[in-house]
PAZAPA-4460 file (N, C-alpha, C; in steps of 0.05 Angstrom, whole numbers, plus 32768, in hexadecimal, padded with zeros to 4 digits):
% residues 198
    n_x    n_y    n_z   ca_x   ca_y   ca_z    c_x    c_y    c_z   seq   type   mol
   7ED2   7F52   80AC   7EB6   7F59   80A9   7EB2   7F67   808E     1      X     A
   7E9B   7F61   8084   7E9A   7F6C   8061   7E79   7F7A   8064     2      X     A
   7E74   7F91   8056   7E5F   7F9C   805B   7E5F   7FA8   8034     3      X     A
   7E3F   7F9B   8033   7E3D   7F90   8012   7E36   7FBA   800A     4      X     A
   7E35   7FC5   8018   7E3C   7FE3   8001   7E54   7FF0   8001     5      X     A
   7E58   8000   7FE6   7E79   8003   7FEB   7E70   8028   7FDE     6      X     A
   7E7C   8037   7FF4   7E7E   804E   7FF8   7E8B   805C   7FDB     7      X     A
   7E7E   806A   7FD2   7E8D   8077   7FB0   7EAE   807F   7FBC     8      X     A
   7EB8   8082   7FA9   7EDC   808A   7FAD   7ED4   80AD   7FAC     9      X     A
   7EE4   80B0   7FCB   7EE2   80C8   7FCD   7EE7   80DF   7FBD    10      X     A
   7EDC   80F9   7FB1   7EE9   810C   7FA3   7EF4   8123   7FAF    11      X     A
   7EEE   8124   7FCF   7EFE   813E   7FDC   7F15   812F   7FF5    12      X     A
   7F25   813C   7FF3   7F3B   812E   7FFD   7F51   8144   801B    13      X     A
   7F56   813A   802C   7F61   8144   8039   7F7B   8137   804B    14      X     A
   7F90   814F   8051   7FAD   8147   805A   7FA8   8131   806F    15      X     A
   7FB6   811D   8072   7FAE   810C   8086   7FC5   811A   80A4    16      X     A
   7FC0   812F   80AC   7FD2   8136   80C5   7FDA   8120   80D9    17      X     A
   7FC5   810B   80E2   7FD1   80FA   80F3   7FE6   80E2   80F2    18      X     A
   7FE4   80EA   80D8   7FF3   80D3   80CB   800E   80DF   80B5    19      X     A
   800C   8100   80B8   8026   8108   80AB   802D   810A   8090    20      X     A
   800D   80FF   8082   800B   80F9   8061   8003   810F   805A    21      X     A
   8011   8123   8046   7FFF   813B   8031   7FEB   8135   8024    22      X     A
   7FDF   814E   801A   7FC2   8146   8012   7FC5   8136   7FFC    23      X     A
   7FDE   813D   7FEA   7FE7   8134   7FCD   7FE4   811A   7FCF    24      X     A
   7FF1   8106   7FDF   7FF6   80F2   7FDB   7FD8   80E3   7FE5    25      X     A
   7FCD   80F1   7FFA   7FAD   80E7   8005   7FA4   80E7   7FE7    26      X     A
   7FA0   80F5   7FD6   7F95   80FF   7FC0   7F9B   80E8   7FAE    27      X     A
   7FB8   80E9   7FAB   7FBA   80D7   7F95   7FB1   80BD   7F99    28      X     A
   7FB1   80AE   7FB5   7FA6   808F   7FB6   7F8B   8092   7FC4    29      X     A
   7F76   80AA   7FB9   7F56   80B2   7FC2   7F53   80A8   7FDF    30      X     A
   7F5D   80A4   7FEF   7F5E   80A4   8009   7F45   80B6   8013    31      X     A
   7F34   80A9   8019   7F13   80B1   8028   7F1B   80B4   8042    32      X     A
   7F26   80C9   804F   7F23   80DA   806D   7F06   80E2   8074    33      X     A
   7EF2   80DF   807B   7EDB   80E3   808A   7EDB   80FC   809B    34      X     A
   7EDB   8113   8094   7EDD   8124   80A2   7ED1   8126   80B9    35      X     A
   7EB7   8119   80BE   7EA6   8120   80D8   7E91   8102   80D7    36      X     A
   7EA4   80F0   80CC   7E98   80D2   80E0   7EA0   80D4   80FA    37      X     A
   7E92   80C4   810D   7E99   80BC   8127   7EAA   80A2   8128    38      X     A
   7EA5   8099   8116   7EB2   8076   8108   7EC6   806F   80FE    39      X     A
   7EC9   807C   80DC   7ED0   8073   80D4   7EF3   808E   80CC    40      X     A
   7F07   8077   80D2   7F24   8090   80C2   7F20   8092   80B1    41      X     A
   7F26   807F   809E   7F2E   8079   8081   7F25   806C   806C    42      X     A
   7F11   806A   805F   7F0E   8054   8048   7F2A   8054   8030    43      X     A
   7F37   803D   802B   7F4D   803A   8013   7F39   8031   7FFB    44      X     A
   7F3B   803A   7FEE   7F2D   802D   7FD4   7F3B   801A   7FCD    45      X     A
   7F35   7FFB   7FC1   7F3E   7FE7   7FB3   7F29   7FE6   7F97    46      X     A
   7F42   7FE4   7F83   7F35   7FD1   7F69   7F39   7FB9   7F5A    47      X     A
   7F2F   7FB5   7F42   7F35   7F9B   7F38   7F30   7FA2   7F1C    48      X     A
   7F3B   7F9A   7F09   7F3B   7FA8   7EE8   7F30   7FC1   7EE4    49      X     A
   7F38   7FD3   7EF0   7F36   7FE7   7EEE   7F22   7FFD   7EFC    50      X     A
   7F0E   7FE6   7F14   7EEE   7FEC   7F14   7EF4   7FED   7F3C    51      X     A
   7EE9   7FF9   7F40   7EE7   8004   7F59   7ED5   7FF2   7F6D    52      X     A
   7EE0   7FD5   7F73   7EC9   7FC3   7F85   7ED1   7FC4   7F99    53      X     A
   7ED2   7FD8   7FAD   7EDE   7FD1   7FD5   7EE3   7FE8   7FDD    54      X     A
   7EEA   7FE8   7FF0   7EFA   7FF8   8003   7EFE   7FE8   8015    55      X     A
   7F15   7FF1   8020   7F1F   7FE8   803E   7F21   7FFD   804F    56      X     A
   7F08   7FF9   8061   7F07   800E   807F   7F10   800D   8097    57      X     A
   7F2A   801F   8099   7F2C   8021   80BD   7F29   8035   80CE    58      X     A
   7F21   8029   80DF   7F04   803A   80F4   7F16   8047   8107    59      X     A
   7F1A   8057   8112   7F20   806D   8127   7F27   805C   8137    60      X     A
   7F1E   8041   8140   7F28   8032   8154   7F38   8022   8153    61      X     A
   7F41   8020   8137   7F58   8013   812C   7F51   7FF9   811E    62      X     A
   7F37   7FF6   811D   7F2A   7FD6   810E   7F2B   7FD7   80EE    63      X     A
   7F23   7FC8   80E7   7F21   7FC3   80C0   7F0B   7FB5   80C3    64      X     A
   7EFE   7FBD   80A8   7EE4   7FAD   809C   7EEF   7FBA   8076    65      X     A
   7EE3   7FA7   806E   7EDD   7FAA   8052   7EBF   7FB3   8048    66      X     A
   7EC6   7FC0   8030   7EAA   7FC4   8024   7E9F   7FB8   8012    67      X     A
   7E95   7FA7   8003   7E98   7F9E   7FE3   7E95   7F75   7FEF    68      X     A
   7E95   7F6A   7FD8   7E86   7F5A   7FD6   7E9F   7F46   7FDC    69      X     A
   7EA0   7F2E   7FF2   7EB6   7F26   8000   7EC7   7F0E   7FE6    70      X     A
   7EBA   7F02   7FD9   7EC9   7EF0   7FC1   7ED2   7F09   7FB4    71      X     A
   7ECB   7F25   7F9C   7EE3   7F2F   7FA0   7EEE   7F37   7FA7    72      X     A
   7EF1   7F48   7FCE   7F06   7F50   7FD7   7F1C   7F3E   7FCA    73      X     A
   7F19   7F26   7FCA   7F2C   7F13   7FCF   7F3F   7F11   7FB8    74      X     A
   7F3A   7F23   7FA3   7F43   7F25   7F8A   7F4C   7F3C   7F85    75      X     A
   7F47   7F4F   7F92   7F54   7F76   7F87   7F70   7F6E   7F82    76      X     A
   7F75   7F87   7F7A   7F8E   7F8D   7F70   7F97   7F97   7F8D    77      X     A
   7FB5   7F9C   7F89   7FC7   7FAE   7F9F   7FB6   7FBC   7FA1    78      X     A
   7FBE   7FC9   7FBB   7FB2   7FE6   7FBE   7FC1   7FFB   7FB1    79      X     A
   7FB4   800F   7F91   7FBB   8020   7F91   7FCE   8013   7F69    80      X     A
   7FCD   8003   7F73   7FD8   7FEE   7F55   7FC5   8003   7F38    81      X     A
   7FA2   8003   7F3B   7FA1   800F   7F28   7FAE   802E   7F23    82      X     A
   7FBE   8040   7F36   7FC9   8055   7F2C   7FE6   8051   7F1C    83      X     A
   7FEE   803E   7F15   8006   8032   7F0A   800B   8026   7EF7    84      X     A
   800A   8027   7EDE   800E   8014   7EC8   801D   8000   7EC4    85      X     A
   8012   7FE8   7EC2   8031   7FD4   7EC1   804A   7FD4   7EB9    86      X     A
   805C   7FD7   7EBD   8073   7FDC   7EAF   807A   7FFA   7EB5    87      X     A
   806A   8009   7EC0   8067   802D   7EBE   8089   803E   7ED4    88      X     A
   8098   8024   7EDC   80B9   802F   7EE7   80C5   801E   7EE9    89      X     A
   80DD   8024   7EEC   80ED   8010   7EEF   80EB   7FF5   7F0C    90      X     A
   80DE   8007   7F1B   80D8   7FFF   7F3B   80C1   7FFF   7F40    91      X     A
   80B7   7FEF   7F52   809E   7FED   7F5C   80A3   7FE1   7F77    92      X     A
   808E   7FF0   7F97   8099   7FF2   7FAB   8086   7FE5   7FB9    93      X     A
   8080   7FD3   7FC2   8066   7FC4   7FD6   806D   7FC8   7FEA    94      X     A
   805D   7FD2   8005   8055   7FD8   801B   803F   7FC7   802F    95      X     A
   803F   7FC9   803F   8027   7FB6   8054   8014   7FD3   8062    96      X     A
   800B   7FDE   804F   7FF3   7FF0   8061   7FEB   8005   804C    97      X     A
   7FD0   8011   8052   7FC8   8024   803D   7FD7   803D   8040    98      X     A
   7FDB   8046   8058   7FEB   805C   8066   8004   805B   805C    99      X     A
   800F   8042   8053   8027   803B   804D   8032   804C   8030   100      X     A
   8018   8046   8023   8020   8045   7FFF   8024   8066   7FFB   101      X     A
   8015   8070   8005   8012   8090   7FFF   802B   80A2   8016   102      X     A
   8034   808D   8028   804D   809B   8033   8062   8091   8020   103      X     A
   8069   8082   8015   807A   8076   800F   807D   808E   7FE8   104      X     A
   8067   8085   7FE1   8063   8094   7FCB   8073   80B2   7FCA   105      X     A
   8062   80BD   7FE3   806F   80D5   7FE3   808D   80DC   7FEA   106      X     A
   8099   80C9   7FFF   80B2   80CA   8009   80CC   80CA   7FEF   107      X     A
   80C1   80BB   7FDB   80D5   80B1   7FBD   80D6   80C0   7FB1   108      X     A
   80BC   80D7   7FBB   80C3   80ED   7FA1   80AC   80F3   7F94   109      X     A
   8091   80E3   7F90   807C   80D8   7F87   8080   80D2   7F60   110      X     A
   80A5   80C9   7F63   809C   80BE   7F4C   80A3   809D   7F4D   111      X     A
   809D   8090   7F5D   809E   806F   7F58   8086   8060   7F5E   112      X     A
   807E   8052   7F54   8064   8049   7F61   8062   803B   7F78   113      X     A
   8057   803F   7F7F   804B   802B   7FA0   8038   801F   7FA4   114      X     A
   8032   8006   7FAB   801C   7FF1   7FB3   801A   7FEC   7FCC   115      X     A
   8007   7FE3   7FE0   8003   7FD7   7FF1   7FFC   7FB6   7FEE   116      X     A
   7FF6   7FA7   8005   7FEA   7F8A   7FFD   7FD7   7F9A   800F   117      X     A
   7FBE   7F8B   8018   7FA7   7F8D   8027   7FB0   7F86   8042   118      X     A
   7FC5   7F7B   8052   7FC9   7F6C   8062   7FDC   7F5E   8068   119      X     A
   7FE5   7F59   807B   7FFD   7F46   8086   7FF7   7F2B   807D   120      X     A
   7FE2   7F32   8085   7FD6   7F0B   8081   7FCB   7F07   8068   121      X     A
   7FC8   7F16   805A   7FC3   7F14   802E   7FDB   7F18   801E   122      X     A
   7FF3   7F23   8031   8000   7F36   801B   8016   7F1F   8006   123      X     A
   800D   7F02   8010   8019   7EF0   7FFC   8007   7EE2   7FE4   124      X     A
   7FEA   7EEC   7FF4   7FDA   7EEB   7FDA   7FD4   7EFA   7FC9   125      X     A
   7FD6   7F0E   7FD0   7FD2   7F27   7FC2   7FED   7F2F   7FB1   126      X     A
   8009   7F26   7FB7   801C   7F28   7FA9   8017   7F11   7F8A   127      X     A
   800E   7EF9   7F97   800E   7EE0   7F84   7FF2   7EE7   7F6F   128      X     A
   7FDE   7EF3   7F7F   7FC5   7EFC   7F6B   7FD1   7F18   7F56   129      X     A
   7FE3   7F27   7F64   7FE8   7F37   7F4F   8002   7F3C   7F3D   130      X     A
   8015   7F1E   7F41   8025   7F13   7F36   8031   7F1F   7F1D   131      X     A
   801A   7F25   7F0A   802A   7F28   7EEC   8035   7F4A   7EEC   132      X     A
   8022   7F57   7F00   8027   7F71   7F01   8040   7F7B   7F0B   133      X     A
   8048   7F6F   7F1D   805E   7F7C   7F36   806C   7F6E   7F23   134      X     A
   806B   7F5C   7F1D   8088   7F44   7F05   808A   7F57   7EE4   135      X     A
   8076   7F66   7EE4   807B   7F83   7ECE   809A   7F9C   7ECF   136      X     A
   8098   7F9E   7EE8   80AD   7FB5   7EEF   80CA   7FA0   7EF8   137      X     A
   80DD   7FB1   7EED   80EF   7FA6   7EEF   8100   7F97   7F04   138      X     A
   80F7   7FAB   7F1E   8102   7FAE   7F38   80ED   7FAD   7F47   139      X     A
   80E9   7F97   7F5F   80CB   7F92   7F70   80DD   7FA4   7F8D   140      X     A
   80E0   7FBA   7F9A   80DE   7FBB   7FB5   80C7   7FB5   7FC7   141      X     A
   80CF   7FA6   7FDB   80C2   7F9A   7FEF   80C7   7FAC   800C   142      X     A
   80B6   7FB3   8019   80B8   7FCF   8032   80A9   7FC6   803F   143      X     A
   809E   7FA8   8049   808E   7FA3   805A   8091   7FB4   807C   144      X     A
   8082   7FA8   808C   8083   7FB0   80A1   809B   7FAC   80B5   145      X     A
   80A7   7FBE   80BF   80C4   7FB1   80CD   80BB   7FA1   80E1   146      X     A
   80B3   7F88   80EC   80A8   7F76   80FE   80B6   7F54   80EA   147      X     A
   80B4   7F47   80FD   80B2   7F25   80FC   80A6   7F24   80DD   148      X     A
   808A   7F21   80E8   8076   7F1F   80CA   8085   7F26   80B7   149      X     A
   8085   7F3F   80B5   808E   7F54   8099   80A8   7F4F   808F   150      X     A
   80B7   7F47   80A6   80CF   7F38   8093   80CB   7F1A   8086   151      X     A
   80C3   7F0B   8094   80B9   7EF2   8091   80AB   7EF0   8071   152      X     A
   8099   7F01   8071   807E   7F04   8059   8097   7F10   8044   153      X     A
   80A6   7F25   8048   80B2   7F2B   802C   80C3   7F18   802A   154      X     A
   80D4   7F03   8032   80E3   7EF1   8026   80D1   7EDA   801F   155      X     A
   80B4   7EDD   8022   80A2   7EC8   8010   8099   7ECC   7FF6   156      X     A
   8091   7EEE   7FF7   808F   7EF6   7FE2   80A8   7EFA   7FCC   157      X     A
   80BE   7EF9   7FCF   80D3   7EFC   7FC1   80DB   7EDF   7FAF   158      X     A
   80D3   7ED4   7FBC   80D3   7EB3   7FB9   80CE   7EAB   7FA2   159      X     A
   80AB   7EC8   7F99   8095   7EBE   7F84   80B3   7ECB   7F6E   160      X     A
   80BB   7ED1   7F65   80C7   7EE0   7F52   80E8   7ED6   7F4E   161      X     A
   80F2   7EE3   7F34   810C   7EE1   7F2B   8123   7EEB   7F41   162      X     A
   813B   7EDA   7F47   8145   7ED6   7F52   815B   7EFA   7F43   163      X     A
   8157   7F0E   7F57   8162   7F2C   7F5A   8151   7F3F   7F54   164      X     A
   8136   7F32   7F4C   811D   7F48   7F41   8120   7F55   7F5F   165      X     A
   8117   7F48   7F77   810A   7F58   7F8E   812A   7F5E   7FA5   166      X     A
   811F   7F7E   7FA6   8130   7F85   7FC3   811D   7F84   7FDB   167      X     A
   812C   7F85   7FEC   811B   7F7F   8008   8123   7F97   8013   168      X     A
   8113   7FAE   801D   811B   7FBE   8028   811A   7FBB   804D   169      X     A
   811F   7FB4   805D   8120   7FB4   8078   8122   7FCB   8089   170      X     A
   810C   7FD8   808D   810A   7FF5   80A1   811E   7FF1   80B4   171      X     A
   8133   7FFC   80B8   813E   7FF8   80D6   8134   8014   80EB   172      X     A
   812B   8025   80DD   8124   803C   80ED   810A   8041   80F8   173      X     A
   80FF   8038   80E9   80DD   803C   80EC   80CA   8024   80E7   174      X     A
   80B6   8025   80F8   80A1   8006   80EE   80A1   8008   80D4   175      X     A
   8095   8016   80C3   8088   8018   80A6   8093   8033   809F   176      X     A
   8081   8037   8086   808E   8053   807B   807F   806F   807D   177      X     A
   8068   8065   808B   804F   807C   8093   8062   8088   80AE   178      X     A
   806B   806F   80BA   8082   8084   80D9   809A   808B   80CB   179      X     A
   809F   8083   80BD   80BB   808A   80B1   80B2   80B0   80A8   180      X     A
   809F   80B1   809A   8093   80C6   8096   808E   80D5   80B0   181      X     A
   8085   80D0   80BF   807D   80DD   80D3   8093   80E6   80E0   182      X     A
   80AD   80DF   80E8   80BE   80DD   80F1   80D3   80F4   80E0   183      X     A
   80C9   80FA   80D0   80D4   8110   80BE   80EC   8101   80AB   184      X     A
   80EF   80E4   80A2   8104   80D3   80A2   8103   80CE   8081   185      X     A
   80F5   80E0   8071   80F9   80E8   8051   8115   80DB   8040   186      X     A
   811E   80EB   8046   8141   80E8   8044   814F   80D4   8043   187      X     A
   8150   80C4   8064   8150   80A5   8061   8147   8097   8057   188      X     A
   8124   8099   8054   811B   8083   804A   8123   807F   8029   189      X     A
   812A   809A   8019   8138   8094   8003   814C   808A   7FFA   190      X     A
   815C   8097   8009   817A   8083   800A   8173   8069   8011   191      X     A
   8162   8064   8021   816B   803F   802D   8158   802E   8012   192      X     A
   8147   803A   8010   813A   802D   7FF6   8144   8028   7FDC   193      X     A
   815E   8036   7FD9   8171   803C   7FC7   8181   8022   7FC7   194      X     A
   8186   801E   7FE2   819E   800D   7FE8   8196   7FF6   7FF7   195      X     A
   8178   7FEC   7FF0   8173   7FD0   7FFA   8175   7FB8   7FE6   196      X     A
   8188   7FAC   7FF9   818E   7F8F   7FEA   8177   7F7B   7FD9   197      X     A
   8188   7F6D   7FC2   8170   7F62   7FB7   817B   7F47   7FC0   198      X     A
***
């Protein structure tokens, strides 16, 4: 569902407690918490050359809708891609969730960058639409969702690229890295990220 106004990118920001994220990292990927909707959790901001066209909203009941104009949803960048300069580390870490990027971010240390795709079901378009970028950093980690899909989708996406660019990271502990976080599982998730095969 796409709803043609798109909410300004939030300027006050708060800890996401239910979800185990500090305010820092809410902060750093402007993560819109609604303090006193009845509706809505989260708006994620998405862009595209640099310019602020979307959000992606999920509602307290666990649904998604988009904001912004549906031909270019279909074109943004990663989620979170504009805080990152091409080339800007040696590593660059793609995730399957907005929750994802800003746990993950913070778990590394908050110095590696992190992306999301929009989706299980985009995240091979959205890898192939943002192609030259992630093929910028030297090292692509892949941290999809520990499920069927998520493994399935990162050996598609690995596919697009040079044969040792991409490691595949495989959660064995936790679905994603927002529970890995939650789970107090910091520690691990460094080391195993360290030591996932390319």
């Amino acid at each position: 569902m796409y709803e043609s106004k798109v909410t300004p990118v939030a300027d006050t920001f708060f800890e996401a407690r239910h979800r185990a994220i500090p305010k820092a990292a809410i902060e750093k990927y402007r993560i819109d918490l609604p303090q006193n909707s009845a509706v809505v959790e989260a708006r994620y901001p998405y862009y595209k050359d640099g310019k602020h066209v979307g959000n992606k909203v999920r509602t307290k009941d666990k649904k998604f809708y988009w904001e912004g104009d549906k031909e270019e949803i279909k074109k943004v960048e990663l989620y979170g891609q504009h805080l990152f300069p091409p080339g800007s580390a040696k590593a660059i870490t793609v995730v399957e969730g907005e929750y994802d990027a800003p746990s993950a971010w913070f778990m590394l240390g908050s110095r590696y960058p992190v992306v999301s795709v929009s989706s299980a079901g985009t995240a091979l378009r959205d890898a192939k639409n943002n192609f030259e970028y992630l093929n910028s950093f030297e090292s692509i980690v892949l941290c999809l969702d520990n499920d069927e899909v998520g493994k399935a989708t990162a050996k598609k996406i690995a596919d697009l690229f040079p044969l040792g660019k991409v490691r595949i990271y495989e959660m064995q502990d936790a679905k994603d890295p927002n529970a890995a976080l939650a789970m107090g599982r910091m520690k691990q998730f460094g080391e195993n990220w360290w030591k996932a095969p390319t």
